[in-house]
C-alpha positions as CSV (number, residue, x, y, z in Angstrom):
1,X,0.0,0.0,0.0
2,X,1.1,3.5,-0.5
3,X,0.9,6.4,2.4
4,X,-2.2,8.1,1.0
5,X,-4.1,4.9,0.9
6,X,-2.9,3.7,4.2
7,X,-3.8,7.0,5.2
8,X,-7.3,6.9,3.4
9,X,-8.0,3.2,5.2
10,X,-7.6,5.2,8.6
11,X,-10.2,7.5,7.8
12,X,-12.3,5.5,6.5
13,X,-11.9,3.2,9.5
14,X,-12.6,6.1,11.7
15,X,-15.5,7.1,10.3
16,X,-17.1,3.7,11.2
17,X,-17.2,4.7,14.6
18,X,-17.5,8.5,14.3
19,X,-20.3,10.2,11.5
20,X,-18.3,13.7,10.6
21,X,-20.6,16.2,9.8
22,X,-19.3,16.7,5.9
23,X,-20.9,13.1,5.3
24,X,-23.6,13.5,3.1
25,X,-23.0,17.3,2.9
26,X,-22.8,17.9,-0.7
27,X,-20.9,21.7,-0.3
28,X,-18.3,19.5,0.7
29,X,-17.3,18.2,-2.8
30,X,-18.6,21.0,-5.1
31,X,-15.6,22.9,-7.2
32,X,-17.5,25.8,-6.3
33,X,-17.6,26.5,-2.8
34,X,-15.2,28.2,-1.7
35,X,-13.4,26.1,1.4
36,X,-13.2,28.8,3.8
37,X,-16.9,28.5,4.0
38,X,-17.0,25.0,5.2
39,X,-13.7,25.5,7.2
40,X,-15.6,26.1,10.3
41,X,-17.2,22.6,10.4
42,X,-13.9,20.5,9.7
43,X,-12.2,22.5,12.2
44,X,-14.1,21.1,15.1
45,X,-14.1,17.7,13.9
46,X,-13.1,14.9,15.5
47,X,-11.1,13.6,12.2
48,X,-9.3,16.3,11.0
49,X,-6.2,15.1,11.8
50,X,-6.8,12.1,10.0
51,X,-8.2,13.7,6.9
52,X,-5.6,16.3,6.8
53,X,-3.1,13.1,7.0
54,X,-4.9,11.8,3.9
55,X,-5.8,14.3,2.0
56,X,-1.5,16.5,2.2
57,X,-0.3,13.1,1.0
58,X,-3.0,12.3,-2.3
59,X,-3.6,16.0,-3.2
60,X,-7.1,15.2,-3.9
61,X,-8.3,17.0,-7.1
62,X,-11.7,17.7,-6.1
63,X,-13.7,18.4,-2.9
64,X,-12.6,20.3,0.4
65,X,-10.5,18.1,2.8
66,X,-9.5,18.9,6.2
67,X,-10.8,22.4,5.4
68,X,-9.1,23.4,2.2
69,X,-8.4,22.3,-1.2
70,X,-5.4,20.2,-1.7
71,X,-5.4,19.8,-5.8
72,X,-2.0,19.3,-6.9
73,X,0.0,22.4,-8.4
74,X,0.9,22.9,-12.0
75,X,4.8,21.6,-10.8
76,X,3.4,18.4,-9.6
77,X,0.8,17.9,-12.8
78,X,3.6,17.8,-15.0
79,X,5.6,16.0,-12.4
80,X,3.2,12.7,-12.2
């Protein structure tokens, strides 16, 4: 396994025991909300630390993680 997805099976695994409140909160994966409007909510979460963990080392192209966007920079693009 890779760190991201040994990262993303620990959040996962969390969330079996604790139901964050961006579950089935669809602002939370729309391109056009701006993160610093959900920010709020991940930043009394339980699981931020886990989804931060996650999402700094898969740079996930879409949605807001942790409380930010974490899509890859033009360097990494053309880096992959």
């Amino acid at each position: 396994m890779t760190i991201a997805a040994d990262a993303y099976t620990a959040l996962q695994d969390a969330m079996t025991r604790t139901d964050p409140e961006c579950r089935d909160d669809g602002r939370f994966i729309l391109d056009d909300q701006p993160a610093d409007t959900l920010a709020y909510i991940c930043e009394r979460c339980p699981l931020i630390d886990l989804c931060r963990a996650y999402a700094a080392t898969e740079r996930p192209s879409g949605g807001v993680w942790a409380g930010r966007r974490w899509a890859k920079t033009l360097k990494e693009k053309h880096n992959d």
